[in-house]
C-alpha positions in Angstrom: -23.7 0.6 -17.8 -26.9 0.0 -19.5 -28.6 2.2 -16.6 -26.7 5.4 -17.7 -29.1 6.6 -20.7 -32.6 6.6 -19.0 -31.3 8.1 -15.5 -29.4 10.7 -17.7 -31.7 11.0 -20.1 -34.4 11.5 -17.1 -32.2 14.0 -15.6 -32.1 16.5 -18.5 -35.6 16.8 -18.0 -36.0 17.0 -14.4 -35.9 20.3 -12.6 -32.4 19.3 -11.0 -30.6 21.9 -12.9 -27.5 22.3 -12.8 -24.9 19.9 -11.2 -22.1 20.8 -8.6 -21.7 17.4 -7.4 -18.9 16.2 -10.0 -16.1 17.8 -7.5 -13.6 15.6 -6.9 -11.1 17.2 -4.3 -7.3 17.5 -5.2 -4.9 14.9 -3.6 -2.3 16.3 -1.8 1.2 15.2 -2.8 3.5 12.5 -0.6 0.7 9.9 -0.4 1.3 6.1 -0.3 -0.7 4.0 -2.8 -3.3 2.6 0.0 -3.7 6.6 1.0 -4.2 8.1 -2.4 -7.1 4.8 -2.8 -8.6 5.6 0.4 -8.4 9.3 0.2 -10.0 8.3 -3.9 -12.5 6.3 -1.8 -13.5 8.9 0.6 -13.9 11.8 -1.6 -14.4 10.7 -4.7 -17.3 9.0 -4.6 -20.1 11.8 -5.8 -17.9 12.3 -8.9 -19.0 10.5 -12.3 -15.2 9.7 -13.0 -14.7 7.6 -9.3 -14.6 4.1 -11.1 -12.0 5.3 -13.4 -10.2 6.7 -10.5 -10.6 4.2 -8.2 -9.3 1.9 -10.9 -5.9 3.8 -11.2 -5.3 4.6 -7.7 -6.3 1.3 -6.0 -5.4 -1.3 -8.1 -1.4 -0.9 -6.8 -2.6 -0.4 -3.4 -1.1 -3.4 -2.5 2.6 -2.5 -4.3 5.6 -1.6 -2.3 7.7 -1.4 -5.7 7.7 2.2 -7.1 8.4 -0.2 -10.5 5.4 -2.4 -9.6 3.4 0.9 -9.0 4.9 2.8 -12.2 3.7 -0.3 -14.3 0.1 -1.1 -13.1 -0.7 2.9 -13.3 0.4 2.3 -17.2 -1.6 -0.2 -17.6 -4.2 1.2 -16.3 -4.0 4.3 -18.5 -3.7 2.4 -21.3 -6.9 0.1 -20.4 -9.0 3.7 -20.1 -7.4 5.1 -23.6 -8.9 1.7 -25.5 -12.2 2.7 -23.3 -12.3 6.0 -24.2 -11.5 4.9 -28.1 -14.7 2.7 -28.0 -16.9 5.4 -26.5 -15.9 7.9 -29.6 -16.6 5.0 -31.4 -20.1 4.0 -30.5 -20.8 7.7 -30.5 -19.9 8.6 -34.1 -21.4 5.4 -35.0 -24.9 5.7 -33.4 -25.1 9.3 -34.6 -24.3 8.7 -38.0 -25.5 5.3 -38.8 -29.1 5.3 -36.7 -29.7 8.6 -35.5 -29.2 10.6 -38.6 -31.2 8.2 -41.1 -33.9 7.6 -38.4 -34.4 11.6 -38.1 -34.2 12.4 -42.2 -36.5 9.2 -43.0 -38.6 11.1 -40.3 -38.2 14.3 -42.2 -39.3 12.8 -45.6 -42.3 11.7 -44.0 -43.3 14.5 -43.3 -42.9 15.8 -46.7 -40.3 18.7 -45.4 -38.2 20.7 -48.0 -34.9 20.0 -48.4 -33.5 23.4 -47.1 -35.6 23.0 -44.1 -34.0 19.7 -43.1 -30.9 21.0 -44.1 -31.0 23.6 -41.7 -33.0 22.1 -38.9 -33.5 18.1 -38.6 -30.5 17.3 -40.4 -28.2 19.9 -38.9 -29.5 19.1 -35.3 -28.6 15.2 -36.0 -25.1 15.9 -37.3 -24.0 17.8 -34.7 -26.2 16.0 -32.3 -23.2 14.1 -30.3 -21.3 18.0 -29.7 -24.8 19.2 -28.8 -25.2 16.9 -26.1 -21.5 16.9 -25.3 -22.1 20.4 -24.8 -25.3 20.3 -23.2 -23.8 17.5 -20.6 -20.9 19.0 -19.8 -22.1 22.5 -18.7 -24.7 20.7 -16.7 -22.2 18.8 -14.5 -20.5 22.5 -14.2 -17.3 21.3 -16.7 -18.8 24.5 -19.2 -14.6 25.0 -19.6 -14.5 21.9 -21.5 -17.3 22.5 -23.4 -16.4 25.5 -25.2 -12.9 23.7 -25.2 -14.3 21.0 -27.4 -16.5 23.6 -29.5 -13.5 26.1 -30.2 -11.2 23.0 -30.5 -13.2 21.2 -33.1 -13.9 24.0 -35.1 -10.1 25.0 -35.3 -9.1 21.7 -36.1 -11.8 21.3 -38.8 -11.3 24.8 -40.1 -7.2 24.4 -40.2 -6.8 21.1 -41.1 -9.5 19.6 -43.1 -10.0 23.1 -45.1 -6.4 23.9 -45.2 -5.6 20.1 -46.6 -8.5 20.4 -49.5 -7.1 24.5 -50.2 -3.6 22.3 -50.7 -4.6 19.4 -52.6 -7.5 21.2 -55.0 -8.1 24.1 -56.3 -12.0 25.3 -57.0 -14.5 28.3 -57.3 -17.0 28.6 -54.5 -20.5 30.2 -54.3 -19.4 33.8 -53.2 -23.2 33.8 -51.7 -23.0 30.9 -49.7 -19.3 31.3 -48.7 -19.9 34.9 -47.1 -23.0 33.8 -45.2 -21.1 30.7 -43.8 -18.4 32.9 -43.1 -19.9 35.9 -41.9 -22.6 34.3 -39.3 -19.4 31.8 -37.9 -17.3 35.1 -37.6 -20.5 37.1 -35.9 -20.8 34.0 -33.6 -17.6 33.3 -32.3 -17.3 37.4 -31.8 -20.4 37.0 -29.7 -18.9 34.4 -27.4 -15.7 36.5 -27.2 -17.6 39.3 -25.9 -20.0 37.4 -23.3 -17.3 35.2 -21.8 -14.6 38.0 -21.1 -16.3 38.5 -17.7 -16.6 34.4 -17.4 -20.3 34.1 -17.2 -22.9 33.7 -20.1 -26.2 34.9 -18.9 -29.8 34.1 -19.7 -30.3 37.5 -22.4 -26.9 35.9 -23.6 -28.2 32.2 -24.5 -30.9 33.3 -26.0 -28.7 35.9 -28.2 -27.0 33.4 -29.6 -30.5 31.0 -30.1 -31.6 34.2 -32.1 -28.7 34.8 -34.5 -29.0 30.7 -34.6 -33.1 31.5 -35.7 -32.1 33.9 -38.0 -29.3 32.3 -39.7 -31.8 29.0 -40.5 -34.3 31.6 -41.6 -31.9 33.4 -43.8 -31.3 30.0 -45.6 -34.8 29.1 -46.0 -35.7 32.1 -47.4 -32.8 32.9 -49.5 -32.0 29.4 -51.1 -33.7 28.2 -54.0 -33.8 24.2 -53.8 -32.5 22.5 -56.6 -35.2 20.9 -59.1 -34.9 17.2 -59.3 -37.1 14.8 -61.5 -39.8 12.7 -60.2 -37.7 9.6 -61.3 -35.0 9.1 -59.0 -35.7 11.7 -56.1 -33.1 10.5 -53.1 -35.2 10.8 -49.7 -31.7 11.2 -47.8 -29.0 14.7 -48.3 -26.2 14.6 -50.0 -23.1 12.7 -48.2 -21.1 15.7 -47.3 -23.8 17.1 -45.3 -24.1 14.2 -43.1 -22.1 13.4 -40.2 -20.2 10.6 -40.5 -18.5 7.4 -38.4 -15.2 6.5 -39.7 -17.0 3.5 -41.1 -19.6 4.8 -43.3 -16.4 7.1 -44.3 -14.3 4.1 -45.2 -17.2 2.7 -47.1 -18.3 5.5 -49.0 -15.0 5.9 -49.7 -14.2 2.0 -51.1 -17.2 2.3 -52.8 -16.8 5.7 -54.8 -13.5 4.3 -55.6 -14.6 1.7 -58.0 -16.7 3.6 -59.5 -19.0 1.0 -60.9 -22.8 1.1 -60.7 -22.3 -2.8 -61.9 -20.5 -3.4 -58.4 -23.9 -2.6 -57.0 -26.1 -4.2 -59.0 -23.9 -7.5 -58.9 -24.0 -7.6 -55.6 -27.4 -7.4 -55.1 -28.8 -9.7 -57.4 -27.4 -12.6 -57.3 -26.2 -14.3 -53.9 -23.0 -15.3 -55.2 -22.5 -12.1 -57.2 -23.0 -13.8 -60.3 -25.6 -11.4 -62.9 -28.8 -12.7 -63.0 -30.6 -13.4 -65.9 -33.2 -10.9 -67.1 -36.9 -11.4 -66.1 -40.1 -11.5 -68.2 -41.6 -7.9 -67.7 -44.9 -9.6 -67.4 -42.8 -10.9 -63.7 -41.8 -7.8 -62.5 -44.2 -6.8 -60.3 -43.9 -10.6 -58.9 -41.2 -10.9 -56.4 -39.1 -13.8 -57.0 -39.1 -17.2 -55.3 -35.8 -17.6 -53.8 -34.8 -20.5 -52.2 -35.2 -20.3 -48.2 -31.9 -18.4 -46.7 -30.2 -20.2 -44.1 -30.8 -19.0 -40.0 -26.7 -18.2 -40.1 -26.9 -16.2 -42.7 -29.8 -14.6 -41.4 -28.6 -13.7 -38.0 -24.9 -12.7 -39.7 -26.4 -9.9 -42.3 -28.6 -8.8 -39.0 -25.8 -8.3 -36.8 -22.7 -8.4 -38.4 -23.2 -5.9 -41.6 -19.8 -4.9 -41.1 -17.8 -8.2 -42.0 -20.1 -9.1 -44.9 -18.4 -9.1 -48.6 -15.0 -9.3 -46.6 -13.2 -9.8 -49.5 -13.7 -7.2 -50.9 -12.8 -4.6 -48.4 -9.5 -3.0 -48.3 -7.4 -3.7 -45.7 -8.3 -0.1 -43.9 -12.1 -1.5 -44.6 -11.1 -4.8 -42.6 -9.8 -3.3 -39.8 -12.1 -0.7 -39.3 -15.2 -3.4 -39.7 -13.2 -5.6 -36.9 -13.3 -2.5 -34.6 -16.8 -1.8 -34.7 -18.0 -4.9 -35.2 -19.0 -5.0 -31.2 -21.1 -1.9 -30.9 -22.6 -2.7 -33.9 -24.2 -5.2 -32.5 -25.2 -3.8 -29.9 -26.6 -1.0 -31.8 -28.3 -3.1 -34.4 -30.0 -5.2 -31.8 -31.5 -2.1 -29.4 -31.8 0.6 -32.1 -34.3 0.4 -35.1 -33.5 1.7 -38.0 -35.5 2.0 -41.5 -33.7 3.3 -44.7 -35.8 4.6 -47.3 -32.7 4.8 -50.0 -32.1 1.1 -49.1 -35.6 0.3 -50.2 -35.5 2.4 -53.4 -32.2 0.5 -53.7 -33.9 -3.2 -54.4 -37.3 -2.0 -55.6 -34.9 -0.4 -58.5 -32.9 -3.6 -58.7 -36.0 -5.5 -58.9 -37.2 -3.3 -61.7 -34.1 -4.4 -63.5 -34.9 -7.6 -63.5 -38.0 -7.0 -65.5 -36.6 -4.4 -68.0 -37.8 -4.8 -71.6 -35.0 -2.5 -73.5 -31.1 -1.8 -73.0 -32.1 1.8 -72.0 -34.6 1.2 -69.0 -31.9 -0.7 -67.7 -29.0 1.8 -68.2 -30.8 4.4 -66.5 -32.2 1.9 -64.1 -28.0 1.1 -63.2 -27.9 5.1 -63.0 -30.3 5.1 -60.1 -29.0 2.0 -58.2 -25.5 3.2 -58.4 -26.8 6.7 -56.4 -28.9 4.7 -53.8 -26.2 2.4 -53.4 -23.8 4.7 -51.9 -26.2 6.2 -50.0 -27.1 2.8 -48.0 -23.4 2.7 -47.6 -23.8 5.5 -44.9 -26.9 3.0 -42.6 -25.7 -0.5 -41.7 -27.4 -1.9 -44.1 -25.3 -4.3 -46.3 -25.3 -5.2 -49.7 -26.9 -8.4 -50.1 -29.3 -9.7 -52.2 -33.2 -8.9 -51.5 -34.2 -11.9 -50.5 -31.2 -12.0 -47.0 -32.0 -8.1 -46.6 -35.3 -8.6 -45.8 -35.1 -12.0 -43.8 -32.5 -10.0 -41.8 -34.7 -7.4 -41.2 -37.8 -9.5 -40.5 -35.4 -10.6 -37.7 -34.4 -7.5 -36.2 -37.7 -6.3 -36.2 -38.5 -9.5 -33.8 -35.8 -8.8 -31.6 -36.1 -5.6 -31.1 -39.8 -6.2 -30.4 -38.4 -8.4 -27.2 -35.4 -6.5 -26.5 -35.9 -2.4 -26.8 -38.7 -2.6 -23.8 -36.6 -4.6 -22.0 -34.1 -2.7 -22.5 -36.0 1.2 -21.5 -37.3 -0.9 -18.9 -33.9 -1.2 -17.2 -33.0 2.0 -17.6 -35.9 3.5 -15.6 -35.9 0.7 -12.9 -38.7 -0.4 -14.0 -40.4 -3.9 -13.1 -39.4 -6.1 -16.3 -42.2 -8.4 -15.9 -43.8 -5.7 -18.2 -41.8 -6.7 -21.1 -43.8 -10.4 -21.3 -46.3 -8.2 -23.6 -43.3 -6.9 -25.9 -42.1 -10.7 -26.0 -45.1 -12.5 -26.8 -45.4 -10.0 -29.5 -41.8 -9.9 -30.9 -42.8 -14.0 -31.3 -45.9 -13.4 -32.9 -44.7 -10.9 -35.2 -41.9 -12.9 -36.3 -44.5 -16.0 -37.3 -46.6 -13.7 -38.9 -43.6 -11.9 -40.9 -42.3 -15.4 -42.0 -45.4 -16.5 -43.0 -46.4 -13.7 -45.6 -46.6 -14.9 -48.9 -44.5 -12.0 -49.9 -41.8 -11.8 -48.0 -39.0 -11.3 -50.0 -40.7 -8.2 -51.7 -38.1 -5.3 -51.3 -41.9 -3.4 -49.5 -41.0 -5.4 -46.4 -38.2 -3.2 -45.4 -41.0 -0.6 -44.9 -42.6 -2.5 -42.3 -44.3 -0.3 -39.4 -41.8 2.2 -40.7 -43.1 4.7 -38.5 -43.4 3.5 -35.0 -39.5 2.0 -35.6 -38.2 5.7 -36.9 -39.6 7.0 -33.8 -38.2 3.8 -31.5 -35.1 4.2 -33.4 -34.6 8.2 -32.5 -35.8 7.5 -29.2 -33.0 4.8 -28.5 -30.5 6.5 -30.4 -30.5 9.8 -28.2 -30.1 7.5 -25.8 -27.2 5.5 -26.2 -25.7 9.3 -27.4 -26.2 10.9 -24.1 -24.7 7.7 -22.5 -21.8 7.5 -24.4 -21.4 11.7 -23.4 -21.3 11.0 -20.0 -18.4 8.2 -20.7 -16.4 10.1 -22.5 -16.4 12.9 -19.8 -16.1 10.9 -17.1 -13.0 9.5 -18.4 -11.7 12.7 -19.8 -11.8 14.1 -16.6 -10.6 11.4 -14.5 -7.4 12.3 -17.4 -7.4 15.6 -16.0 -7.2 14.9 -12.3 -4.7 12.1 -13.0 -2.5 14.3 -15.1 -3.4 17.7 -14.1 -4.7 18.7 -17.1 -7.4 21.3 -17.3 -10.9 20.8 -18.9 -9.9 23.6 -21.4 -7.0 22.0 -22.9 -8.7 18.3 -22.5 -11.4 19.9 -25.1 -9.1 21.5 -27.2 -7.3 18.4 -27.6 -8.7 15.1 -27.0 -12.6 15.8 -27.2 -12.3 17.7 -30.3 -10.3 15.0 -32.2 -12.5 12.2 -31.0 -15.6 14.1 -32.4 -14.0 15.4 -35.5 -12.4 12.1 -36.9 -15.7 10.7 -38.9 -16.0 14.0 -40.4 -12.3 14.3 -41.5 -12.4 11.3 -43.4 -16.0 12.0 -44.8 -14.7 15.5 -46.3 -11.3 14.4 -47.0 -12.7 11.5 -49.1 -15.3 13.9 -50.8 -13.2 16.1 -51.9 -11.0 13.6 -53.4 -13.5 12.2 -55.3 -13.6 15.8 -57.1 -16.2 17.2 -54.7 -14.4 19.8 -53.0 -16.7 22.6 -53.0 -19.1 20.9 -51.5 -16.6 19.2 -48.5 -15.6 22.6 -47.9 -18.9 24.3 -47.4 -19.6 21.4 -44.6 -16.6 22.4 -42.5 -18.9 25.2 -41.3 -22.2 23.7 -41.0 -21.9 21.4 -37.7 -19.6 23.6 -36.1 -21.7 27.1 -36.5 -24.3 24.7 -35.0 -22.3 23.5 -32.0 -21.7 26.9 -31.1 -24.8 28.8 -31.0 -27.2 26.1 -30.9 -25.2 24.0 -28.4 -23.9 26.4 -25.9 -26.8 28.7 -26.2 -29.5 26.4 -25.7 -27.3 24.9 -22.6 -27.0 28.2 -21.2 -30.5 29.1 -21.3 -31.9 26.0 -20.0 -29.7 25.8 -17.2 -30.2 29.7 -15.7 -33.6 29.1 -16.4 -33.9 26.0 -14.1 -31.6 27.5 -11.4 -33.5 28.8 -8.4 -32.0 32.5 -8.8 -31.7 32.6 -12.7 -28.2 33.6 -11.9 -25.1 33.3 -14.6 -23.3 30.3 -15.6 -20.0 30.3 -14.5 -17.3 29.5 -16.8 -13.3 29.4 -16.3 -12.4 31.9 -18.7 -8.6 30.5 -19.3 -6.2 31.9 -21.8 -6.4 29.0 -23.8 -9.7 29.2 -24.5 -9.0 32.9 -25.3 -5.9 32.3 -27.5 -8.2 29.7 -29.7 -11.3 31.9 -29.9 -9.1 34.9 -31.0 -6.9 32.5 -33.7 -10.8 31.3 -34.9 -11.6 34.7 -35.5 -8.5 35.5 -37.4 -8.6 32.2 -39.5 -12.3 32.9 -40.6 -11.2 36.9 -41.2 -8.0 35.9 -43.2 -10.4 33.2 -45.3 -12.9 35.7 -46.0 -10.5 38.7 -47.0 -8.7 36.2 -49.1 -11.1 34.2 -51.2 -13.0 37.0 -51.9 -9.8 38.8 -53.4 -8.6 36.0 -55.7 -12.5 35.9 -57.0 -13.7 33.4 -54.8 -11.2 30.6 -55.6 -9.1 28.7 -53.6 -5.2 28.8 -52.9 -2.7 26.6 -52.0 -0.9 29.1 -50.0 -3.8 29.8 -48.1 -4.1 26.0 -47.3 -0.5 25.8 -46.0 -1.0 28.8 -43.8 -4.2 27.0 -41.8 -2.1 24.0 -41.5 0.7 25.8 -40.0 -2.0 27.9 -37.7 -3.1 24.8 -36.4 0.4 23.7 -35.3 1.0 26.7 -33.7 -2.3 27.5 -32.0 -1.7 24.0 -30.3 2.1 25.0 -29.5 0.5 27.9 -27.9 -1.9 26.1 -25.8 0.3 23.9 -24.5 3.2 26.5 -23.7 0.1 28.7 -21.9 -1.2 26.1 -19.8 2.3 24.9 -18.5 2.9 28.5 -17.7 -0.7 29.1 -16.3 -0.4 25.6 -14.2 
């Protein structure tokens, strides 16, 4: 499994093109259980769902019981539904908790305005998991289930999560921003109507929609004025709403804003038994304090267990949630670096506490720790007291020394006698870290932040284009089990699986009295997906194909139906807001919710009919 990100990775890059390989050929009906596993076994095996079909199809080879039979093949599609659950995991988690703060900490070092990350960087690393769906997908010729996803995740996000905020608040929006959102999504998914009717998206077509993609960012650059903000507190990462989100850093923004309590923070993190701490001489502030030694357990748990630390505290949503992705977050934590500035700013401000001299440094102090804190709720990064951040840290650093070129190693087949160097190092560096005579200062998280933001983005495209190529592998192993097509598989079960982190994210936003704002990012990713994704996938792939012919896609009438209710839903949207004076309604919301239901009524109904 580890192989799968290098080879693929390596394979976007190569001059292989496109991919016709993934065929698996259709069983034909009346087969015993030891023919449908050899049949799997002979014709299968160039496809990348085999092991998933092999699974189903051989494990009752040896059953004579159409009982026995019935049973193992649930078992075994229940086994690939927890898989495929813990691939959407590890996806929304890597993109969200490494990849984005790796790529905006890269953005802030290069001193890039906000609207330029917006609309770039940060856009590209929120909808970086549909972009490389998308891009994946096409290659391996499933461009179907692609655009299923893309259509499907915009409907869903566009009915449901803006139809459930239109219900539950009512707000004013920017009439500006609202009708360039709006009116580009609109232009774009009329663009895709009109190049797919013949089921082929040509070269001159991809880069259509790059260029309306080119001008859209350009529009916002030029257009927007970005907001002034004072030299005191200046937060290096965006705003919450317009990050893409796991359904963990949801959950824990959400717990967090709940409270409400910029002493929650501060508690927290200044005392290891979240006792206050009594106030410093100023004349010490700029001297980090001696703390006694932290214990190797404790080290190792803040390192690679972030998600069960302060368990009582969670909620019991919080638990659960921090139980599920406790697994790949080790994993994660252990191959993919990761440097948060806010989490710096976070105990260098905490530390300036400590050495206030008046009531009033302190209470605008709290004001700043309380902002920074909720953003290191969206990294891994617990909240723990300097002194076990940083000796966590110091860790991971050393591990990840040994174990990332070990790791890239692997994946290219590479001899992995060339990792002695990166261990005899990781060793060094840890004596060397531990030795420092200021170790516990919060400037330690900062450590050779440079070379780790560029490790960490490396790694965490990585494990993104790996977990892809799982999710469609077993997606369309669903498909040939069931006979379901790709478009209805990305309607459905794609779209949900990439949509959930950023259904709770908005949802949660906007009930913290941010509505506007979780509205206005139900367009952002998904405008990106589709001209960014499928355009850039569509000119790459001519491009590299001998003949610069066409891609091919299945033009099905569910794809149609949902591209067509899209259209309607942003036309309705527009026509509407703008003729109540830009303010929401809840009639409006319940009509998207009852859209959604029946656009999914419909696709099912014309895809029984079509099979």
């Amino acid at each position: 499994m580890l192989r799968w990100p290098g080879q693929l990775l390596w394979s976007v890059g190569s001059g292989a093109g496109r991919a016709a390989e993934e065929v698996c050929v259709p069983m034909p009906p009346s087969l015993t259980p030891g023919e449908a596993c050899a049949f799997i076994q002979d014709t299968c095996r160039p496809s990348s769902a085999y092991v998933h079909l092999a699974l189903y199809y051989c494990s009752d080879a040896w059953s004579t019981s159409v009982l026995a039979s019935t049973a193992v093949h649930m078992g075994v599609t229940l086994l690939l539904t927890v898989w495929l659950l813990a691939l959407f995991s590890v996806l929304g988690l890597v993109a969200s908790d490494f990849f984005c703060p790796n790529l905006s900490s890269m953005a802030t070092r290069w001193e890039l305005s906000d609207n330029v990350v917006g609309v770039t960087l940060l856009a590209l690393g929120n909808a970086s998991p549909d972009v490389v769906s998308t891009f994946r997908a096409m290659r391996k010729d499933a461009g179907s289930m692609a655009l299923g996803e893309i259509m499907g995740a915009a409907v869903f996000t566009v009915a449901i999560v803006c139809g459930s905020i239109m219900v539950l608040h009512s707000f004013r929006l920017d009439p500006y921003v609202f009708v360039r959102d709006v009116g580009t999504y609109m232009l774009a998914v009329a663009l895709s109507l009109y190049f797919l009717h013949d089921g082929s998206l040509s070269v001159s077509e991809g880069m259509c929609m790059l260029g309306l993609y080119l001008v859209y960012i350009g529009t916002v650059i030029w257009c927007d004025t970005p907001p002034q903000r004072t030299p005191e507190h200046d937060p290096l990462l965006p705003d919450a709403t317009h990050a893409h989100h796991s359904v963990l850093s949801a959950i824990r923004v959400r717990d967090m804003t709940a409270h409400s309590d910029p002493d929650l923070a501060s508690s927290v993190l200044r005392s290891p038994r979240n006792e206050p701490a009594r106030a410093e001489p100023r004349a010490d502030a700029a001297r980090p304090a001696s703390l006694a030694p932290v214990a190797w357990w404790r080290i190792a748990f803040v390192a690679l267990c972030p998600s069960l630390v302060h368990w009582s505290d969670k909620s019991w949503g919080h638990r659960l949630a921090s139980v599920a992705y406790a697994p790949a977050l080790l994993v994660l934590r252990l191959t993919v670096p990761l440097v948060s500035a806010d989490e710096y700013q976070l105990h260098a401000t905490l530390q300036a506490m400590q050495g206030a001299a008046d009531e009033g440094t302190t209470q605008a102090l709290r004001a700043a720790v309380w902002d920074e804190a909720v953003a290191v709720l969206d990294t891994p990064g617990p909240l723990v007291p300097t002194s076990e951040r940083v000796a966590a840290d110091h860790f991971l650093l050393s591990v990840q020394c040994t174990g990332v070129p070990v790791l890239v190693l692997w994946m290219y087949d590479a001899p992995l006698y060339w990792a002695i160097p990166g261990t005899i190092a990781g060793v060094c560096l840890w004596r060397y870290l531990r030795a420092s005579p200021s170790r516990d200062a919060p400037e330690q998280l900062q450590r050779f932040a440079a070379l780790r933001h560029a490790l960490g983005f490396f790694t965490g495209l990585l494990w993104i284009v790996a977990s892809v190529d799982g999710v469609l592998a077993v997606l369309r192993a669903y498909g040939y089990i069931f006979h379901w097509s790709e478009a209805v598989l990305g309607l459905t079960v794609f779209a949900w699986g990439n949509s959930l982190g950023d259904v709770v994210t908005n949802l949660s936003m906007a009930r913290v009295g941010r509505p506007h704002m979780a509205l206005t990012a139900c367009f952002a990713s998904p405008l990106t997906n589709l001209l960014f994704g499928v355009g850039f996938a569509t000119t790459w792939l001519t491009l590299l194909h001998p003949t610069h012919e066409a891609y091919r896609i299945a033009w099905s009438p569910v794809l149609a139906l949902s591209c067509v209710v899209m259209l309607c839903m942003l036309l309705v949207m527009l026509g509407t807001v703008s003729l109540h004076g830009f303010r929401t309604s809840r009639p409006l919301g319940y009509a998207l919710l009852l859209t959604y239901v029946g656009v999914m009524m419909g696709s099912l109904l014309l895809e029984v009919t079509h099979t």
